[in-house]
C-alpha positions as CSV (number, residue, x, y, z in Angstrom):
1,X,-7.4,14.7,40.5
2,X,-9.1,12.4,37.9
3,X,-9.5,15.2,35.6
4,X,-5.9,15.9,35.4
5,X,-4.7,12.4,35.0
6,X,-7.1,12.2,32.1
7,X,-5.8,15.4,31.0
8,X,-2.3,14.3,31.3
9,X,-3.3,10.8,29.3
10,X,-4.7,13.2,26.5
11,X,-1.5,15.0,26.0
12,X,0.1,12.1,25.9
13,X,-1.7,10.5,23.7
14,X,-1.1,13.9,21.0
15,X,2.5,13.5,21.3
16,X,2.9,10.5,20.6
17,X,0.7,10.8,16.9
18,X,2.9,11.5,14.2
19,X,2.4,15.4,13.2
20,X,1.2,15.9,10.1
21,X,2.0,19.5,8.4
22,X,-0.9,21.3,7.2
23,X,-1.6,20.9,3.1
24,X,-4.5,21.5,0.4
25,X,-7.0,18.8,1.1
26,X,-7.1,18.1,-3.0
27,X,-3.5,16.7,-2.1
28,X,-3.3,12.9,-1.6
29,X,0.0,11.3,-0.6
30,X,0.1,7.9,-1.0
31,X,3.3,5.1,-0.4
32,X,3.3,1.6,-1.4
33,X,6.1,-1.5,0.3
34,X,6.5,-4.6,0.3
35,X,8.1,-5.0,4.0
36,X,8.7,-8.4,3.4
37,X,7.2,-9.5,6.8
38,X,9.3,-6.7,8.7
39,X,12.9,-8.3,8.1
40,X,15.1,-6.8,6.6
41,X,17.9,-7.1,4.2
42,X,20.5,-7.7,7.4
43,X,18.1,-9.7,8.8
44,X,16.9,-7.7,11.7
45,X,13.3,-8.0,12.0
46,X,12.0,-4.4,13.2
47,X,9.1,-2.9,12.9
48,X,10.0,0.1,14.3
49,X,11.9,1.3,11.5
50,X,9.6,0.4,8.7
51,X,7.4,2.7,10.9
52,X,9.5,5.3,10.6
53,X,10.0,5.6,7.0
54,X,6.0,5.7,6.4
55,X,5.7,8.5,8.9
56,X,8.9,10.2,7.1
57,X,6.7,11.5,4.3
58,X,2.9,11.8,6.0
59,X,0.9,9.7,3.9
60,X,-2.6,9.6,3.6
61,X,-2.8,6.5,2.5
62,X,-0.3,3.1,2.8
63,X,-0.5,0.1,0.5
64,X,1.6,-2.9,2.3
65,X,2.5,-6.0,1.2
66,X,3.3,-9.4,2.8
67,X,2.6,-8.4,6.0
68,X,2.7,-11.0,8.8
69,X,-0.3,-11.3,11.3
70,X,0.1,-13.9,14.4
71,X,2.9,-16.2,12.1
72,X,5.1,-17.8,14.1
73,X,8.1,-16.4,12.2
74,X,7.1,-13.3,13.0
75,X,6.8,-13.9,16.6
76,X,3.2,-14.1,16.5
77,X,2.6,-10.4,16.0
78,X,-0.1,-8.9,14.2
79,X,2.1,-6.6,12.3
80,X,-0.8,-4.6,10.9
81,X,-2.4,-3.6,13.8
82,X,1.2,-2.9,14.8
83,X,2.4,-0.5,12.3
84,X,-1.4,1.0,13.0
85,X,-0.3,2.1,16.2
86,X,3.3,2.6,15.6
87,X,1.9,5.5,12.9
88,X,-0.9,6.6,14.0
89,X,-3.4,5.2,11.2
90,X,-6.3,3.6,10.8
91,X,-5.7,0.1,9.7
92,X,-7.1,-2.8,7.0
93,X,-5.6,-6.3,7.1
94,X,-7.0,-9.2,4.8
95,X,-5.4,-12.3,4.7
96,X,-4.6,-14.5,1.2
97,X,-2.8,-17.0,2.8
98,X,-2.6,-19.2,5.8
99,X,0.9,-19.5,7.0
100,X,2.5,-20.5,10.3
101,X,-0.6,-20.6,12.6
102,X,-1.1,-17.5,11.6
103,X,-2.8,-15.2,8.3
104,X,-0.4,-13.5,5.7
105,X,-1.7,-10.7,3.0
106,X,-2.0,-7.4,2.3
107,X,-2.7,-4.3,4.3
108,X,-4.1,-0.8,4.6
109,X,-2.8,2.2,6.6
110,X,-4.9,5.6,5.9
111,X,-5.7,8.3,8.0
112,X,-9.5,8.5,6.5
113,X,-11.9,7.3,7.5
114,X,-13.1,3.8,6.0
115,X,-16.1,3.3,4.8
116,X,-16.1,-0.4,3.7
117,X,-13.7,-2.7,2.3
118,X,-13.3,-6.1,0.7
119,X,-10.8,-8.5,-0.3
120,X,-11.3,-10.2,-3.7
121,X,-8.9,-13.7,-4.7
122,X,-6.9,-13.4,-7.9
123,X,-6.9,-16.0,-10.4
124,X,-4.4,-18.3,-9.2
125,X,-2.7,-20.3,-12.0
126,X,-1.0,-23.8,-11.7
127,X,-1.5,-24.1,-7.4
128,X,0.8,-20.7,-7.4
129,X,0.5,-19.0,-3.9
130,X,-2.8,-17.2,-3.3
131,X,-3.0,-13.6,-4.3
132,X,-5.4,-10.9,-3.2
133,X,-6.6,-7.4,-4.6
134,X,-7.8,-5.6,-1.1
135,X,-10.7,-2.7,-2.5
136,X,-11.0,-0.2,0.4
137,X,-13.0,2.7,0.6
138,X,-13.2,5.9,1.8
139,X,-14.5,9.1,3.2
140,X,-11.6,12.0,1.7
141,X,-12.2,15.0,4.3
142,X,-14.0,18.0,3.0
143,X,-14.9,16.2,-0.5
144,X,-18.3,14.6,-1.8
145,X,-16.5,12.6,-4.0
146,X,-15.3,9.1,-2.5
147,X,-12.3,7.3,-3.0
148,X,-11.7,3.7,-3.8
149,X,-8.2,2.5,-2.8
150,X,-6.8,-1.0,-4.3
151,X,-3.8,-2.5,-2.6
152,X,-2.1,-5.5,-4.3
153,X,0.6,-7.7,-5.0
154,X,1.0,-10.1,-8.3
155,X,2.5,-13.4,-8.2
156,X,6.1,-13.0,-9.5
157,X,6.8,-16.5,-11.4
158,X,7.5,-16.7,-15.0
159,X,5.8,-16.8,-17.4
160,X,2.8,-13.6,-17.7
161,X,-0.2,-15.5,-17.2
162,X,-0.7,-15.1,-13.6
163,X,-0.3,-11.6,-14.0
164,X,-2.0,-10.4,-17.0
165,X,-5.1,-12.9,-15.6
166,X,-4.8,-10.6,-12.7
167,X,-4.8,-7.5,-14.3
168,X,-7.4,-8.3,-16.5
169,X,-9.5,-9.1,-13.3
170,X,-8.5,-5.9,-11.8
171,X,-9.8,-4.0,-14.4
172,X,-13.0,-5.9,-14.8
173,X,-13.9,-4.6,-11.0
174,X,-13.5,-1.0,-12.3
175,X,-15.0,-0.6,-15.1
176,X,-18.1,-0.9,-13.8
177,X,-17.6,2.2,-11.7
178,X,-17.3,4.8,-14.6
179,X,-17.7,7.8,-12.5
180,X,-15.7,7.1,-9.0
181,X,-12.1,7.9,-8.1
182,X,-9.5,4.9,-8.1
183,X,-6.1,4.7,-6.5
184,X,-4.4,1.1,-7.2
185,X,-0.9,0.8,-5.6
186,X,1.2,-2.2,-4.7
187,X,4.0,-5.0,-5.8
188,X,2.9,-6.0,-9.9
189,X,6.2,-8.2,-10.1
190,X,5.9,-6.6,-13.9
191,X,8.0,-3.8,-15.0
192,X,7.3,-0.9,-16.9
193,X,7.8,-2.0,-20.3
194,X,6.0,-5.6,-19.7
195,X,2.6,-6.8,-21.8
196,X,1.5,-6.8,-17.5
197,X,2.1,-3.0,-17.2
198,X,1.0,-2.4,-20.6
199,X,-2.6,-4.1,-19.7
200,X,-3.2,-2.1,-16.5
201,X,-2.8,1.0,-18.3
202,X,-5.6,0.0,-20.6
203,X,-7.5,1.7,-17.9
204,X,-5.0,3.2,-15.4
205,X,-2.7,5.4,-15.5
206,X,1.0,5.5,-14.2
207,X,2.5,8.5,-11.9
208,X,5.4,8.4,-13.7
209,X,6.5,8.4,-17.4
210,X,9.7,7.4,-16.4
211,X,11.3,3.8,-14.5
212,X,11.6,4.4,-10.9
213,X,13.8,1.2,-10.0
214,X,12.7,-0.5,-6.2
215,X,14.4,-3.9,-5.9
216,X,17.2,-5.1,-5.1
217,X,16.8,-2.3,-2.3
218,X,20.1,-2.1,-1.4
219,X,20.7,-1.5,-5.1
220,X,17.8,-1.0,-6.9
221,X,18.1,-1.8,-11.0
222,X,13.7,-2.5,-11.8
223,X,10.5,-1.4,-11.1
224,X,7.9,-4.0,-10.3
225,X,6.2,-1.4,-7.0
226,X,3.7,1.2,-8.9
227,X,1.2,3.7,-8.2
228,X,-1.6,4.5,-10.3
229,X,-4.5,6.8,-10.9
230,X,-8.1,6.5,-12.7
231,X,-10.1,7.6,-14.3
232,X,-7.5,9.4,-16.7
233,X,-7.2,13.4,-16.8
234,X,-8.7,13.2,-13.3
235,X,-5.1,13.1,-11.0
236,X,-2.0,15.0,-11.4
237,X,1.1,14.0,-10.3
238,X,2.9,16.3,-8.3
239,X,5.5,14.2,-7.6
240,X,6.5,10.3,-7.6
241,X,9.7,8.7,-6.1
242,X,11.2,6.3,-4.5
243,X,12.4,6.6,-0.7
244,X,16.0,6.1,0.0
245,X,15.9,3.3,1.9
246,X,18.0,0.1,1.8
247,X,17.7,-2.1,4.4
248,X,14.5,-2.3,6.3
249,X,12.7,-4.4,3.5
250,X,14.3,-6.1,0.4
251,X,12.2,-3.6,-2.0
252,X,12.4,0.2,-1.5
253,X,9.0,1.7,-0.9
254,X,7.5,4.1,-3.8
255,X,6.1,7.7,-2.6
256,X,3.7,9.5,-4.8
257,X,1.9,13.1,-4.1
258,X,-1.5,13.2,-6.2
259,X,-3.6,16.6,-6.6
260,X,-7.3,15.9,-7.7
261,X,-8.4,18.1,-11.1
């Protein structure tokens, strides 16, 4: 009898993890949102649905940003661990911020397994809000090679220097690392054609040649969300867009499919 209650637990269990279709291993798929704490543009603050669009396109790996975790606004929820479940993904949450008796930052979803991870401060300029670059790494299945994942989000005030201070500190923490794999994803609150952009990809490089608009999300006219890829000549992208979705977040989340060389 105990055996097939546990048995019946198991199965469970399965169905309620997200399927994931069967694919190259060289493939990585990779997303990046701000969920803007879960609420969305009419309001409505649901989780539910912002876990539905990430398991809409079976990532390997989820950059978020401004995620909640125990804020009272939030219904003291720890929204990380909560969209860990709601997927079916292993989860990394760092806080930059205090905020409502509870911690606010940036978080991980990934379906690897992680092998350490660290959250570094950004210069913060003129007592702006606190920003974080969160370095995670990890084990890609049936490859030697490891994979360093950075998930971030700029501050967005006018003028640059915030920005390109963070940026050049970004850089600095990988150029150290000449010979690993890097994956940097998140909110730059710079677009394409800005001196911000134009400094990251003095060692990155973008999964897309072309602007791929995600805010306003309900109808999106700039690109400040980006994925991108180093060391160069090392990822190709298969493809890079961004999810039609515009109302569970005030950005639109950006989808890229990467294929290692």
């Amino acid at each position: 009898m105990r055996r097939s209650v546990l048995l019946l637990t198991i199965l469970v269990a399965l169905n309620m993890t997200p399927s994931v279709p069967a694919r190259d291993p060289a493939h990585v798929r990779i997303l990046s949102w701000n969920i803007h704490h879960g609420e969305g543009t009419d309001g409505q603050l649901e989780l539910e649905r912002i876990a539905r669009v990430i398991t809409s396109v079976h990532p390997d790996i989820v950059a978020l940003q401004e995620v909640d975790r125990n804020c009272t606004r939030t219904g003291h929820t720890d929204q990380s661990e909560e969209l860990a479940r709601l997927t079916g993904l292993k989860v990394v949450f760092e806080k930059n911020i205090d905020l409502q008796g509870g911690e606010y930052g940036n978080a991980v979803l990934t379906r690897w397994p992680v092998v350490r991870h660290q959250n570094h401060y950004l210069p913060n300029r003129d007592s702006g809000e606190q920003r974080g670059a969160l370095l995670v790494e990890l084990a890609v299945p049936h490859s030697q090679e490891g994979l360093t994942f950075i998930a971030t989000h700029l501050d967005h005030r006018k003028p640059d220097e915030e920005r390109l201070a963070s940026a050049e500190f970004i850089n600095a923490l990988v150029l150290p690392d000449t010979g690993r794999t890097f994956l940097l994803a998140g909110d730059l609150n710079a677009t394409p054609d800005s001196p911000v952009l134009t400094k990251f990809l003095d060692e990155w490089t973008n999964t897309t040649e072309k602007s791929r608009p995600t805010i306003p999300s309900d109808n999106p006219s700039r690109q400040i969300d980006f994925i991108l890829t180093r060391p160069a000549g090392h990822w190709k992208t298969v493809e890079c867009r961004v999810l039609d979705e515009a109302v569970a977040s005030d950005h639109r989340p950006i989808f890229a499919e990467l294929v290692r060389e």
